[in-house]
C-alpha positions as CSV (number, residue, x, y, z in Angstrom):
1,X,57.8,112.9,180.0
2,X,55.2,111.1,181.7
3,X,52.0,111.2,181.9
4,X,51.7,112.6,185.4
5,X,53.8,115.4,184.4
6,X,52.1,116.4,181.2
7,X,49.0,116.5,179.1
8,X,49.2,115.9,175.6
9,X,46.1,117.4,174.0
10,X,45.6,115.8,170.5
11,X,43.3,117.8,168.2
12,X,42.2,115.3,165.9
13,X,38.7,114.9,163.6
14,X,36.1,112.8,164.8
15,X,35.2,110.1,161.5
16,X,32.6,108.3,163.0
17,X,28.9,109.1,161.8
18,X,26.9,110.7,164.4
19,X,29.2,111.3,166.8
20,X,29.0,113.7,169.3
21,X,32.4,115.7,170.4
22,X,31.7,114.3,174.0
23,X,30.8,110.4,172.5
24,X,33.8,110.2,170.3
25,X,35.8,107.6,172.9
26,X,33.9,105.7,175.3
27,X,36.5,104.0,177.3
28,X,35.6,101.1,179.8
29,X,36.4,101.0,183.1
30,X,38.2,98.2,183.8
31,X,40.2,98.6,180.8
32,X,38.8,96.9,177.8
33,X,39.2,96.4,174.4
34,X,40.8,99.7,172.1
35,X,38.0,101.4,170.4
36,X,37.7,100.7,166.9
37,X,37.0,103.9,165.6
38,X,40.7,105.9,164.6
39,X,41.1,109.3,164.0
40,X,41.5,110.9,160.6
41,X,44.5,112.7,159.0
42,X,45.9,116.1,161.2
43,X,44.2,119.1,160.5
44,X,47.0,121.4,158.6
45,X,45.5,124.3,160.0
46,X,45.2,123.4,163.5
47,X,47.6,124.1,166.0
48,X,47.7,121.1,168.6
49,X,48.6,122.8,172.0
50,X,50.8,121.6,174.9
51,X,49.6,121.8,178.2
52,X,51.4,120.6,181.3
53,X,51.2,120.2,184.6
54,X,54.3,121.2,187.0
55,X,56.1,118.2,187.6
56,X,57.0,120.0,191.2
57,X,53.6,119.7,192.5
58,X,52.9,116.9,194.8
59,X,50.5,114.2,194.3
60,X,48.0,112.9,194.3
61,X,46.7,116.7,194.4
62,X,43.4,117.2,196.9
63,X,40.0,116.7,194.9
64,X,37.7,119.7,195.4
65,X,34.3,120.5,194.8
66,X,32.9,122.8,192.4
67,X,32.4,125.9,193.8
68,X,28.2,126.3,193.9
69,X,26.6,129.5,192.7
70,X,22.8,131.1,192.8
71,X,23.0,134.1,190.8
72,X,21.6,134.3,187.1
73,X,23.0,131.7,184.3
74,X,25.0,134.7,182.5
75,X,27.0,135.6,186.0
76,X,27.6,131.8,186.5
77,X,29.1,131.5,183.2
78,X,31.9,134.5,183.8
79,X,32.8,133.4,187.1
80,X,33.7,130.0,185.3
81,X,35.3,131.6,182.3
82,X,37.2,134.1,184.4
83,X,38.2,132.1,187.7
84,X,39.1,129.1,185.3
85,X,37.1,126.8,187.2
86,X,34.0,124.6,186.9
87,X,30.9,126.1,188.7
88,X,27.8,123.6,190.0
89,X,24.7,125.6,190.0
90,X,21.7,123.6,191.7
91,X,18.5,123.2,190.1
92,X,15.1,123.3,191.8
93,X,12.8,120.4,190.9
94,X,9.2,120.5,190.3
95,X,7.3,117.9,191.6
96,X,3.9,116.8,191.9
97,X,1.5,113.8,191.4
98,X,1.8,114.2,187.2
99,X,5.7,113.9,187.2
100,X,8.8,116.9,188.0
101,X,10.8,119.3,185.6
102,X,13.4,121.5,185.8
103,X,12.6,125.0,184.2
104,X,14.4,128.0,182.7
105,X,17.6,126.2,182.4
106,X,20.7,128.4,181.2
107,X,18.2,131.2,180.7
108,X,20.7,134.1,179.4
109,X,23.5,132.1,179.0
110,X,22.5,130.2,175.8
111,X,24.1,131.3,172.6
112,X,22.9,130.9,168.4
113,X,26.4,129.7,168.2
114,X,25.7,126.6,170.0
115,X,23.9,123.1,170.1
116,X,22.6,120.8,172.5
117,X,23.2,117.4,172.5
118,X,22.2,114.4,175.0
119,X,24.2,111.2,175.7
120,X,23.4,108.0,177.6
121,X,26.5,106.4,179.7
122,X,26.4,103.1,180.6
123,X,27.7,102.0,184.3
124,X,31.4,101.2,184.3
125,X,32.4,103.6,181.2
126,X,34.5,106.5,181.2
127,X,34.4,109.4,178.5
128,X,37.7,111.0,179.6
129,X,39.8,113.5,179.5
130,X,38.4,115.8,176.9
131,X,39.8,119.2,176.3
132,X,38.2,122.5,174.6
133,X,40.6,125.4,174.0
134,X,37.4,128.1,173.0
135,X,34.3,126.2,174.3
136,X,32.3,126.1,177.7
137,X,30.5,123.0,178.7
138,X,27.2,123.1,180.7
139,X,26.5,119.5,181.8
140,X,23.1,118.6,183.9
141,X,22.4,114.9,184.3
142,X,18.8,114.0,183.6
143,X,18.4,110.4,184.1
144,X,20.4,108.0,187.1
145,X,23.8,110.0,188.5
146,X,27.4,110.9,186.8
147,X,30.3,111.6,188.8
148,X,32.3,114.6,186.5
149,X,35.9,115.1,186.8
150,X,37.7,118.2,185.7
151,X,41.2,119.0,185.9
152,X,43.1,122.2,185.5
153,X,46.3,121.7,184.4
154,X,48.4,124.6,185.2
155,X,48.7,124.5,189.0
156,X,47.0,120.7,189.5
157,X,43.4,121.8,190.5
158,X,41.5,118.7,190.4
159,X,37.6,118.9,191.0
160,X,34.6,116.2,191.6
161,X,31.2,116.5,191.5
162,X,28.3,114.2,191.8
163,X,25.3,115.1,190.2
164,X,21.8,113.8,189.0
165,X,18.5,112.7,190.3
166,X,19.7,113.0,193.8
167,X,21.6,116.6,193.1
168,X,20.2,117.9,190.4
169,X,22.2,121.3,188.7
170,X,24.1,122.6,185.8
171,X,28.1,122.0,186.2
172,X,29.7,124.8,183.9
173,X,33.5,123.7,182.7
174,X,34.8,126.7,180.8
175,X,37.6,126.0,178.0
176,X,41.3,125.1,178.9
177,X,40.0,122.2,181.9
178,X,40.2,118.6,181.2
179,X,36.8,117.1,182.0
180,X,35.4,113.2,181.6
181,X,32.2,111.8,183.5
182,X,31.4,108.3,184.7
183,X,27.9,107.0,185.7
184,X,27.0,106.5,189.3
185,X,25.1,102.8,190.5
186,X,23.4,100.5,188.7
187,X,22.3,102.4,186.2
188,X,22.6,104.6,183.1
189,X,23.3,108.6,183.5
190,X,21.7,110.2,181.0
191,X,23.8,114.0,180.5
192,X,22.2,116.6,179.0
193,X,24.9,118.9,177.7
194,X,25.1,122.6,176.0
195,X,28.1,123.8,174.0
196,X,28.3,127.2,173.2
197,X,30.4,126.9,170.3
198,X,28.9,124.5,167.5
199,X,30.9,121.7,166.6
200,X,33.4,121.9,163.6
201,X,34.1,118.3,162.5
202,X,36.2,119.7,160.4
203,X,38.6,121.8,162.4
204,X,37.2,120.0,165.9
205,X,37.9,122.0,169.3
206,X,38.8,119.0,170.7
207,X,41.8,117.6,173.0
208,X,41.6,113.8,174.2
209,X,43.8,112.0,177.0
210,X,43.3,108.3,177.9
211,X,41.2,107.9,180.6
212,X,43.2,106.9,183.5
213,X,46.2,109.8,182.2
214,X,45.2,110.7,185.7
215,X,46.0,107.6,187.6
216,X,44.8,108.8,191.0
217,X,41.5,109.9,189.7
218,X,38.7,108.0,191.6
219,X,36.6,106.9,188.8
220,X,35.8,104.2,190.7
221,X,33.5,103.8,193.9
222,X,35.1,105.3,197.0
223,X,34.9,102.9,199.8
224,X,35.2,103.5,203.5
């Protein structure tokens, strides 16, 4: 079946040393060469889910954006988890002649089951599509701009969102989306991300898809 018709998610360990669950495949964009790093043996105990998108649904399918919320981090969180969609909540930014911050981030919302890890994209490369079956996402990009893609599968939902310096908030992706990111301009995004599950190499809640499976995705800059 192709690719436009169906995601494929592959549960597979991560073996390389350090690796985050988000830094596992950095893909260029233009393709480039395959990334070295292969993935281990199956996990026996894992069951590697199917999850496709109806081949009746025409595309390319509209790209929307996030739906933006205000209320506390906990209420942002459910209306992810139970609309099954992302949510951007914006962040207010202290500034003043000794630098900014952003305070009280995900206050309510964080979890001792959990980690936080930070990543640095280079311009041009895509980390996509990545998959979680149990775990929600909170990405906030702290340095430069990433554009963040997410995709639900079941009725062809496709979202975008810019964020960063210049629109700085929290984008929640509960489990079941497919989600990647890209850095915006000349320079590096730096994404500061909270899982609230904490990563099992072992038995990984992870699903991968190349980058482009969604051909029509504008990873790219939008001209016009």
């Amino acid at each position: 079946m192709p690719i436009r018709a169906c995601f494929s998610a592959r549960l597979v360990p991560l073996v390389s040393a350090g690796a985050g669950p988000d830094d596992s495949m950095v893909t260029p964009y233009p393709p480039g060469p395959p990334d070295p790093r292969t993935p281990g043996p199956p996990n026996p105990g894992h069951r590697t889910p199917r999850i496709s998108r109806s081949p009746d649904l025409e595309w390319p399918v509209e790209l929307r954006t996030p739906r933006t919320f205000s209320g506390d981090w906990r209420e942002a969180h459910d209306t992810a988890v139970n609309g099954k969609e992302p949510v951007f909540v914006p962040v207010t930014i202290f500034s003043d002649d000794r630098g900014w911050s952003m305070m009280n981030l995900l206050a309510g919302a964080l979890s001792h089951e959990g980690q936080i890890n930070y990543s640095l994209q280079y311009p041009g490369a895509v980390k996509a599509w990545h998959f979680h079956e149990r775990q929600t996402d909170f990405w906030t990009c702290v340095q430069g701009n990433l554009k963040a893609g997410v995709h639900r599968p079941s009725d062809g939902a496709t979202w975008l969102q810019v964020m960063g310096e210049r629109r700085p908030g929290v984008l929640i992706i509960p489990p079941t989306l497919w989600h990647g990111a890209t850095a915006v301009g000349a320079a590096p995004a730096g994404l500061l991300y909270y899982m609230d599950r904490l990563f099992d190499r072992g038995n990984p809640d992870e699903g991968r898809e190349p980058w482009d499976a969604l051909p029509d995705f504008p990873w790219g800059i939008r001209h016009g």
